[in-house]
Structure formats: C-alpha cells, structure tokens
N, C-alpha and C positions, 0 to 999 in steps of 0.2 A: 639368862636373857640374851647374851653373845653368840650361843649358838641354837636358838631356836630360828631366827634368818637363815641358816643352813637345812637344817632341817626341813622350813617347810620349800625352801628349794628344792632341797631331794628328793621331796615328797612330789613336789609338779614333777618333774624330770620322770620320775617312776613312774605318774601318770601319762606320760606319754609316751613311757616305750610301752607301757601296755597296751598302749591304743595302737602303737606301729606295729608289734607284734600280732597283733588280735588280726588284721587285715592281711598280714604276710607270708603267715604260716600256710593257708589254704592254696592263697595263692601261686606260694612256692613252690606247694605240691603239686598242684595240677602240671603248671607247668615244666617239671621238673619227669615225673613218670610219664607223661602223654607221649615225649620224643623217644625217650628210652623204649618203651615198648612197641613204637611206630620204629624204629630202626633195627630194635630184633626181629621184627616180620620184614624188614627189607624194603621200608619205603623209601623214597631218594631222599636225598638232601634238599635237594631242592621243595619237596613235599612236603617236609618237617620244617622248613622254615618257614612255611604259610603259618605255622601255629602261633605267629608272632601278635596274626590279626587278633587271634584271642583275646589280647591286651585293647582292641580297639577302644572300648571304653576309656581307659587311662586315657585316650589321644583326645577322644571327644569331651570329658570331662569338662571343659572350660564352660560348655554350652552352657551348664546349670549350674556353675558355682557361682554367677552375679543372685541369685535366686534365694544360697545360703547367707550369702552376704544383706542382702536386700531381707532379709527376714530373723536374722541373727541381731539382736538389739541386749540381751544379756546372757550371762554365763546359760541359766537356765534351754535359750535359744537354741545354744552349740550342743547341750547335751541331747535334748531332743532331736536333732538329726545325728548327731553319732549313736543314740540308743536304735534309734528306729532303722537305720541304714544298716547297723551291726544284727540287730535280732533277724532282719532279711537272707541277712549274707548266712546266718548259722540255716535260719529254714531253707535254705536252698542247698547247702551242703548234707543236710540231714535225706533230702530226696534224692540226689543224687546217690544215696549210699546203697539204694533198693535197685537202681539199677547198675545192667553188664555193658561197657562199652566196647563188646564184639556185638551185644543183640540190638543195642539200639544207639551208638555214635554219635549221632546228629541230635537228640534228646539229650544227651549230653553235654556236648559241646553247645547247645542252644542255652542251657541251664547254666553251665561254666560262664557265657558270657555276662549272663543276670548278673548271677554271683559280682562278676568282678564288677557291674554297673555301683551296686552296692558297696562294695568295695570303695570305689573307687568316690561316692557321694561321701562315705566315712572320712577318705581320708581328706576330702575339698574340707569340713566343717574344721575335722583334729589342725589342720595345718594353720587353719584361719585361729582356730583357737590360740595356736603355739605363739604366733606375730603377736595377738595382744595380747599374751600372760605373759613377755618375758622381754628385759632391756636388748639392747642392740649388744652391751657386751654380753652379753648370755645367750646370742642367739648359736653360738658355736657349740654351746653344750645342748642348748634343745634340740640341733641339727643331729648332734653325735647320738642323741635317744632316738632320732628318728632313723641315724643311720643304722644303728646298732637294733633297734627294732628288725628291722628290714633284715638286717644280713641274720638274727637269732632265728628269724622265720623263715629264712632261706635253709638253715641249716636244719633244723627241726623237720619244717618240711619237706625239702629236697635231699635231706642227710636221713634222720631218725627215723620220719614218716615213711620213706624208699625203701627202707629195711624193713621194717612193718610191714609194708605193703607185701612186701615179698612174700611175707610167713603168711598174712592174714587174711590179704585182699582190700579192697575198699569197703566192702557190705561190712565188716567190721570194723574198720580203721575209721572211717568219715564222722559215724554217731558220736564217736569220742572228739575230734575235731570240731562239730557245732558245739559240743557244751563247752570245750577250754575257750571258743569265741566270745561265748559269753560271761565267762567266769573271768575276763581280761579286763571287763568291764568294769568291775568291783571298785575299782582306785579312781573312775570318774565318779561316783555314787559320794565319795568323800571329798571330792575334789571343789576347795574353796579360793578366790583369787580376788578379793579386795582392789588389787592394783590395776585390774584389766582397763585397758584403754581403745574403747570400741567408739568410733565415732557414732552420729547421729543419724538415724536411717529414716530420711524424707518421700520416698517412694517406695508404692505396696508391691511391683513386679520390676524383673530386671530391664535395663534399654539396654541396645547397642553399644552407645559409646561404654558402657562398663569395661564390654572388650575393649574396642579400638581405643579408648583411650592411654589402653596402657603403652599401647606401640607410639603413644605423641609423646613423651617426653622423652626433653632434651637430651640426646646422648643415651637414649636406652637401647640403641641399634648394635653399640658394640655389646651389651651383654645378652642381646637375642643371637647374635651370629656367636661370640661365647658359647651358651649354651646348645646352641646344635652341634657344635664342632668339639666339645671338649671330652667327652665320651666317646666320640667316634671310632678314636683310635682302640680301643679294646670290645665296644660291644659285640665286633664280629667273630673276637676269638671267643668272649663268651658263649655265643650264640652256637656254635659249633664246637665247643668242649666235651660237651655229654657223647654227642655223635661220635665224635675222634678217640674218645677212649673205647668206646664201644670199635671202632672200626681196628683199633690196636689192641684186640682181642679182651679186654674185661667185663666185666659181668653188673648188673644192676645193683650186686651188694658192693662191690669193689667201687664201683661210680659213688656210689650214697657215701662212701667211705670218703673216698678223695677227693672229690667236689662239692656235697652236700655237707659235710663234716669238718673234715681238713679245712678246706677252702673258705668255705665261711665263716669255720671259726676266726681265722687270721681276718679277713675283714669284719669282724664284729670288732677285733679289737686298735686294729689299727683307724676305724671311724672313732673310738672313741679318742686316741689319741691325736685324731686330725683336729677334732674338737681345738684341741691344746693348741695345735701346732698353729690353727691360725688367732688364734687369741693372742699368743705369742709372737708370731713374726707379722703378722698384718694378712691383708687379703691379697694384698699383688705377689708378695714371695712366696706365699702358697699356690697360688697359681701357678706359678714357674715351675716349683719345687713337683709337684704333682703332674706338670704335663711333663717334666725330663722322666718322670718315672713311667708316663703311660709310654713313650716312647722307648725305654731301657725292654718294658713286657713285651712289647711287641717286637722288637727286635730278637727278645729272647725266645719269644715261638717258633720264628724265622729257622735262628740256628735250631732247635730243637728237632725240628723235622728237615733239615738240610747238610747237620752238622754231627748235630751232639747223639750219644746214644739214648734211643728212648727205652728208658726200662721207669719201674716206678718211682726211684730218686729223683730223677731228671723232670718226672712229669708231678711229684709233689712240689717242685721246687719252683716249676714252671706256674703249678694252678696259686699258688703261696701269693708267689708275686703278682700273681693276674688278681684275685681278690685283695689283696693287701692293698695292692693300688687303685682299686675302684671303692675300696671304703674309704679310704683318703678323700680321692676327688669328687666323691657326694657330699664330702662336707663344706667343701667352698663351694660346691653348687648351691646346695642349700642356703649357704649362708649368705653367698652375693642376690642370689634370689630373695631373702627376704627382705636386705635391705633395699632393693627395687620396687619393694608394694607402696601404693598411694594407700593413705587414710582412709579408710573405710570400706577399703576395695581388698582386703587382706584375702581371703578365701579366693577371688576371682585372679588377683594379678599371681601369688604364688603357682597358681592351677595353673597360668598360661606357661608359666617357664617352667614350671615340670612335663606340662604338656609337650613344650618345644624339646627337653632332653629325651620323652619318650618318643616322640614320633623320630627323629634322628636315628634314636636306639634300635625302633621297627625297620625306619630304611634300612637302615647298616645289616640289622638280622637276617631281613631279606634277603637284600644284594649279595650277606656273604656265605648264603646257601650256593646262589647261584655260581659266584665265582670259584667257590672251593670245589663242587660240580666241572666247573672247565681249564680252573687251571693249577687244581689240587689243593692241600694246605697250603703249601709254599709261598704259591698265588698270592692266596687271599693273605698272609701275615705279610708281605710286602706291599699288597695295598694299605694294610693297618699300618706301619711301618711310616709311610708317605702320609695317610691324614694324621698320624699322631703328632709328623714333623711339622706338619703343617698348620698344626693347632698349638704347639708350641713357639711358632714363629708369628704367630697373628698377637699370640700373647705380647711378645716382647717388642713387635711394632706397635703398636692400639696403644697399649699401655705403657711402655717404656718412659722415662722421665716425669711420670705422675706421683706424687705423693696421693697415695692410697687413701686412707685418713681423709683430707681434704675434696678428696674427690667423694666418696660417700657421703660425707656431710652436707656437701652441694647438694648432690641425689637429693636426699633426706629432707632438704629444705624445699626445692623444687615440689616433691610428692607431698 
C-alpha cells in the first residue's frame, strides 16, 4: 500500500514524457536536416536562419489555447484534443514521406508547418493536462518529463533519425516515424487521475481577456521580461551549431553524432536532475545557479573560436556544456511558468510564457544568422556573452532579497 503512491506517480510521469516525446521527435527532425542539407548546397547563414519562422505556429499557439481550456471540463476532454491533434501530426508526416524536397520545397515546408500547428495544439491540451494532474511540489519533476521528453526527441530525431536519414532517405525513414507517434500514445489510453483539479468552464467560446488577463496580475511583468531574456544567452549559439560544425569541415554523420546524440543526450539528463536541483534549493537559487552557467557557455564559445584549439574534444566539450545547460534552465522555466497560471486558464497562461521564450528564441535565431554573417562567430558569442550577463544581472536586481517561497505563494493566492 506504501508504494503504490509511487507507482501511480511514475505511472503519470511516464505518461507524459511520452506525450513530450511523441511531438518532439518529428519535430527535431525536420528541424535538424533542413539546415544541414541547405548548408551543404551553400546557402547563407543568413538563409538558414529564416527556417526559424517554421516554428511560427509555436509563437501563435496562444491564439487557440483559451479554446482548449474553454472546452476541456474533464480528463476525457484533454484526451480528445491530444488524440485528434497527435493522429493529425502522424497523417501529415506519413505524406510528406511520398515527397522530394528538391522537386517540390514549398509542398513541403507548407505541410511541415501544418504539422507543427498540430503539434503545437497537442502540446497547449498535454501541458494544461500536466498543471492539473500534479502538486506544485511535483511540478519540477513533471517539468523534467517534459524536458527530458523534449531533449530524447531532439536526440532521436536530430541524432538517430540524421543518421538514418543518411543511409535511407525520408521515403523510408518518415512512415516509421508516424506510427512510433502513435504508438506514444498508448500510456494516455490507461491514463487515470482521480485528483485532477480543473476549474468550472462557464463559457462555450474563448474572450480576449483569457489572454490579457494574464499580463494584469500583480507583479507578473518581472517573469514576462524573465522569460524573454533568460534563453537569450545561448539560443544563438544553438541556432548556428549545426552550421559551424559543418563550416569546420564535418559531415551530417559526425553532426548527428555530436549534436544530435552527444549533446542531447547530456541535456536529457541534466533536465532531469534540474528537476532535483530546484525541489531542492528553491526557484530563486536556481535561477542564479543556471544563468552563471548560461553565462560560463557562452563565454566558452567565445574562447573556443578565439582561443582554444578547435578539434573534436574542445567542440564536444563546448556542445556538453551548451545542452547541459539549456536542459537545466527549461526546467525553472517550466517551473516558474506553471506556478504563474490562473485557475482555469491552465492551457492558455502556460502557452503564453512558453510563447514568450519561443518568440525571444526565433528573435535571437534570427538576429544571430545575421550577426555571425557580419561579424563572424566571434561576433555573435560576444553578443551572447552581454545578454547572458545581462539576464543574470536583472536576476539578482528583481529578485534579490526575496524569500522565494513567499513570493510564489502570494502568486498562488493572487491567481
């Protein structure tokens, strides 16, 4: 009897890295080959950082997540848009596998974006689900299944699948891809939750205030400027990792190796131990603790292309610490983001602050096609350098002399 509470813990937990999984893998691919192969035929930097807009949906997502909320009244509800948004995303992967993206591009990337719409409606319902199946202290380990989802389908798909791809192509590779989307699904099929705490949904369509209201509460402005700025510091050397190994002469298996493999593995597992790390020291020392380390990577890029020898040691050691540390600081995103959802607005307020760390992520992607374009790598790790400091320094002003704890509880009571 002592440990079946454990159990069916592990049991949710498991259901939802297979739900972050299930959306991430695809995802990761596309994303992952489209740059690689547009930089072996020689397109600029600049060119391959447009592919950022691909992600668009992720940004607009908020429009329709009052709609999940507003229609989501029990367990039954969430599943229903997670089945129907997930069976989407496999049929749209399964067509894209019939076509070439040298004969028809634009069919492609028109379809990729569906995709990730789908995508992207799955993960508004899975997140709203996460908010009400689990306590405020357990929201650090539902975060770490979500980070750890995220980064197993970065690796799978941007690692395992890149290699595949190589040998196979997509006409082969993809059909397999829509069925394991589906077969993720299995663990929601069993998936039971007695405890869920969903408020009472008094209108049939979503209003405005759904959005704006979440920008009216008291003091939520430090963790909107939070989360635009606290990624900042590294998404640009993500953003131009693939390209830069490619321009330091390796190859699509050697990237799949080092980035897709390597690299993600270390942040799969270091989200799960950020889980720990802020259950443990609280949310403000993780804060701190996680932007001194976004600051240490970007420094260490710096010297890497100014300093240090680049061979492969340097550049596994360099990619280690750049995933290591982005699997960390998604989980105090996640985490100060949930606690910032109003009652019954769970689906819609999470979407906006993930919204707000993607769209930051796209600017920065962008901008630092263009900067590393005009004033090389160098460049751009010094401008990473300056917002990393910068977003460590807002920390320790804003927040400084707060008991952490007390201040979430306010939130909490407030929403």
């Amino acid at each position: 009897m002592i440990v079946r509470p454990y159990v069916e813990k592990g049991g949710k937990l498991f259901t939802f890295f297979c739900l972050y999984i299930a959306q991430s893998i695809p995802m990761s691919f596309f994303s992952t080959v489209l740059p690689v192969i547009m930089r072996q035929q020689q397109f600029s930097l600049e060119t391959i950082a447009m592919l950022q807009f691909l992600k668009l949906p992720w940004i607009l997502k908020f429009l329709w997540s009052p709609a999940i909320d507003r229609t989501s009244h029990t367990l039954g509800h969430y599943k229903r848009w997670i089945f129907s948004a997930e069976l989407i995303y496999a049929v749209i992967i399964f067509a894209i596998s019939f076509l070439s993206f040298q004969v028809t591009p634009y069919l492609i990337i028109g379809l990729i974006v569906m995709s990730f719409v789908a995508s992207a409606t799955q993960d508004i319902a899975t997140d709203a689900l996460a908010v009400v199946s689990f306590s405020k202290k357990d929201k650090g380990l539902v975060n770490s299944m979500q980070s750890m989802g995220s980064f197993a389908g970065a690796m799978v798909g941007g690692g395992v699948l890149l290699l595949l791809y190589n040998k196979i192509g997509w006409e082969s590779l993809l059909p397999f891809l829509a069925i394991f989307v589906i077969i993720a699904l299995i663990p929601l099929v069993f998936f039971r939750n007695n405890q869920m705490k969903i408020a009472p949904k008094t209108l049939a369509k979503p209003h405005p205030n759904d959005l704006l209201g979440f920008f009216k509460q008291k003091g939520i402005w430090k963790q909107v400027i939070f989360l635009f700025m606290f990624y900042a510091g590294i998404i640009g050397i993500l953003s131009v990792l693939k390209p830069m190994l490619v321009d330091y002469g390796y190859n699509m298996k050697e990237i799949g190796v080092m980035s897709g493999i390597v690299g993600t593995s270390v942040g799969f597992f270091s989200s799960l131990a950020g889980g720990f790390i802020v259950r443990l020291v609280g949310r403000y020392a993780a804060r701190i603790i996680f932007a001194v380390l976004i600051v240490v990577t970007a420094i260490y890029f710096y010297l890497l292309v100014t300093m240090f020898p680049v061979n492969t040691a340097t550049l596994h050691c360099g990619i280690s610490l750049l995933w290591g540390t982005y699997g960390l600081a998604t989980i105090i995103v996640y985490t100060t983001a949930m606690d910032c959802v109003r009652k019954g607005f769970e689906g819609t307020d999470f979407t906006i602050q993930t919204v707000i760390t993607h769209l930051s992520g796209m600017i920065m992607a962008v901008g630092a096609g263009k900067v590393a374009t005009l004033f090389g790598y160098s460049g751009l790790f010094k401008l990473e350098i300056c917002i990393a400091a910068l977003s460590l320094i807002y920390i320790l002003v804003i927040f400084r002399n707060k008991n952490e704890e007390k201040n979430e509880r306010r939130i909490t009571e407030q929403i």
